[in-house]
N, C-alpha and C positions, 0 to 999 in steps of 0.2 A: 612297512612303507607308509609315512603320512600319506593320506590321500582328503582333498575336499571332494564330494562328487552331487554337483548339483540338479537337480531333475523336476518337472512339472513343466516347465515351461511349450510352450506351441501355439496354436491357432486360437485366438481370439475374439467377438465382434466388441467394437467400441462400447464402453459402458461396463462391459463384461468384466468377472471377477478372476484372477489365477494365482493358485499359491504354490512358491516354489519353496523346495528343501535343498539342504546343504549340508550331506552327509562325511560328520568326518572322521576319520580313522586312524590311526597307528599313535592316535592321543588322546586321553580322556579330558574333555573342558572340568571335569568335577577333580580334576586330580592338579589344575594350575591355578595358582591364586589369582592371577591378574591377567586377561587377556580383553581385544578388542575383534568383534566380528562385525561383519559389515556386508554389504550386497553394494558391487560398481554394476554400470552397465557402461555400454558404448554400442552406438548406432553407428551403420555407416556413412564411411565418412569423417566421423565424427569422435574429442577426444574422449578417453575415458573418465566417468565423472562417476561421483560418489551417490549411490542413492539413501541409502540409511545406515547406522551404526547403532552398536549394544554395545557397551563399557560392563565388565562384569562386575566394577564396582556398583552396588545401586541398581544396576539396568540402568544406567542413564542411556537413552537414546539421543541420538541426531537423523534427523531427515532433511535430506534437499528439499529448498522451496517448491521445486516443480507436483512432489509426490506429497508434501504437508498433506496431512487429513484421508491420504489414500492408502497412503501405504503403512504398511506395520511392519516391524522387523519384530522376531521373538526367537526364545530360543526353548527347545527340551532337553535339559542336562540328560538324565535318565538315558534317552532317546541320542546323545550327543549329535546332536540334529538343530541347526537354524534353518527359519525361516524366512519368508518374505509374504505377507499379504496383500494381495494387491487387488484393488477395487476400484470401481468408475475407468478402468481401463482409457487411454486414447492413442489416439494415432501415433500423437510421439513417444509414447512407451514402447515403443517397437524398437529393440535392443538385443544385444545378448548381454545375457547377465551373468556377474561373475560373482564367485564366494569369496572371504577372504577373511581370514584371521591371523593374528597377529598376539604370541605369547611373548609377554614382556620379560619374565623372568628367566626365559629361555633363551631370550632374544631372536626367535625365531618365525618367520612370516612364509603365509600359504596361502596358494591360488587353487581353486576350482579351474577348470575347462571352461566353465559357462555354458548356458541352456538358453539359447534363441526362444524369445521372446515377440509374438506378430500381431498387432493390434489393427486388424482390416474388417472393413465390412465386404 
């Protein structure tokens, strides 16, 4: 069974650092030529919006304005594991965050659960 399954995520104070993983299974990233992984979040309330992206071409990355300079997406092929780094934490990072990947040559697209995310003092 594909699975993403993402985990790190919890209790925060503002400023604080958290990195979350994005474990995925029943496909190897080292075994698709072309794929796209990425971390959404969505606060309540609120829609769901993109926070970073890895293109397996290159590594090109994208990031939302909001996280420029905080955040880091990566990945460990090896490990078939993405990440997310997240640093200088704030209030509005307070989300649950979702995994997602997308193999082109499959035509095939996958969600994580998501791991709440709380950025309080």
């Amino acid at each position: 069974q594909v699975q993403l399954v993402e985990s790190g995520g919890g209790l925060v104070q503002p400023g604080g650092d958290l990195r979350l993983s994005c474990k995925a299974s029943g496909f190897m990233f080292s075994r698709i030529p072309r794929y796209l992984v990425s971390w959404y979040r969505q606060a309540p309330g609120k829609e769901r919006e993109l926070v970073a992206s890895m293109h397996s071409t290159r590594g090109t990355t994208n990031y939302a304005d909001s996280v420029k300079d905080r955040f880091t997406i990566s990945r460990d092929i090896r490990q078939n594991t993405v990440y997310l780094q997240m640093n200088s934490l704030k209030p509005e990072d307070t989300a649950v965050y979702y995994c997602y990947a997308k193999l082109f040559d499959h035509d095939m697209t996958y969600w994580g659960k998501g791991t709440l995310v709380t950025v309080s003092s």
